[in-house]
C-alpha positions in Angstrom: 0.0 0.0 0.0 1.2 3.3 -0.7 0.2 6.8 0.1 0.8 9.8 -1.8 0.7 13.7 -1.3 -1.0 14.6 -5.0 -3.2 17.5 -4.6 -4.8 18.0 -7.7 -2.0 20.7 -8.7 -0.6 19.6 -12.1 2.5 21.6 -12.4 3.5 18.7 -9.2 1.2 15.5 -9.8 3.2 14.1 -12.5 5.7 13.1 -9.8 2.7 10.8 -8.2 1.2 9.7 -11.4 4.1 8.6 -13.0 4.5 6.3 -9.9 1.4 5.8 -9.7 0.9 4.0 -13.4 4.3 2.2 -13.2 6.2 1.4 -10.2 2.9 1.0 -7.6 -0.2 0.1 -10.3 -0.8 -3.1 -8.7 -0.8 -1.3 -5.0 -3.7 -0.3 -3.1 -3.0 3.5 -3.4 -4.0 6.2 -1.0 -4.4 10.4 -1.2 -3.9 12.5 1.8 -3.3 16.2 0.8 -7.2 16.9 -0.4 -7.5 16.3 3.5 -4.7 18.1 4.7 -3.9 20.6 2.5 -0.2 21.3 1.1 2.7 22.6 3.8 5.8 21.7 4.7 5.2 19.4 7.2 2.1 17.6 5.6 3.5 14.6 5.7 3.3 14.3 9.0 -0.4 13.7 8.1 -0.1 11.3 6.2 2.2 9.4 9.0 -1.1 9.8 11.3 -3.2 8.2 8.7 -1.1 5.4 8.2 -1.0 4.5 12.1 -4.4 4.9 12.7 -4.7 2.1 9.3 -2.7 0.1 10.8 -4.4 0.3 14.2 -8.4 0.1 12.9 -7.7 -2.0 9.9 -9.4 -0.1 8.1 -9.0 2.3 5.3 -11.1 5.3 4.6 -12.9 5.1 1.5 -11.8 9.2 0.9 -8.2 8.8 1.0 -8.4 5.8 -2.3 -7.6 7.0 -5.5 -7.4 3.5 -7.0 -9.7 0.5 -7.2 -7.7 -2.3 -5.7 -8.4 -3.4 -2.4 -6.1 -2.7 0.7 -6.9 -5.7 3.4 -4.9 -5.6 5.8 -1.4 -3.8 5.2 2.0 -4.8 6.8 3.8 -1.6 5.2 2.9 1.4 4.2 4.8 3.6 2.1 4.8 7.1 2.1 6.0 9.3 -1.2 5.6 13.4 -0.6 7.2 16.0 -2.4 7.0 19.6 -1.6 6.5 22.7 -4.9 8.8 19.7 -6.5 11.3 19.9 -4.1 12.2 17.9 -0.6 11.3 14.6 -2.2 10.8 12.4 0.9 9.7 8.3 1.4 8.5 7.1 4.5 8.2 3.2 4.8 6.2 2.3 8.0 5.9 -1.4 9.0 2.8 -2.4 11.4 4.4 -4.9 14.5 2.0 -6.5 17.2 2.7 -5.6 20.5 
């Protein structure tokens, strides 16, 4: 599963969609900035939604920009970029405690 900080703003997207259709088009594939909004510390956001996935099982049918199902994730990845700058991946991994 991945989650990526496209906005709508297409001078950036093309960053996430290339990903998108290539590298992660057979991943479940989540949206967090239509939430949040675009700052320099949104992906910290997205690093909230990914715990609270990992904790409820359960992914919000807002944040899915795809159709494949999610079940029930071990890793999340997270791919933000800021104004096409500060390029940054996250991978979290869910552990039972």
């Amino acid at each position: 599963m991945v989650i990526v900080g496209k906005n709508g703003d297409i001078r950036f997207d093309h960053f996430y969609d290339e990903l998108s259709n290539k590298l992660f088009s057979e991943k479940t594939q989540l949206a967090f900035k239509h939430l949040s909004g675009d700052y320099d510390t949104a992906t910290g956001f997205a690093v909230v939604l990914a715990c609270n996935i990992f904790r409820n099982k359960f992914i919000p049918p807002v944040l899915k920009i795809n159709e494949i199902p999610g079940g029930e994730p071990g890793e999340i990845l997270i791919y933000n970029q800021y104004l096409g700058e500060n390029h940054s991946f996250i991978l979290l991994r869910s552990i039972e405690l």
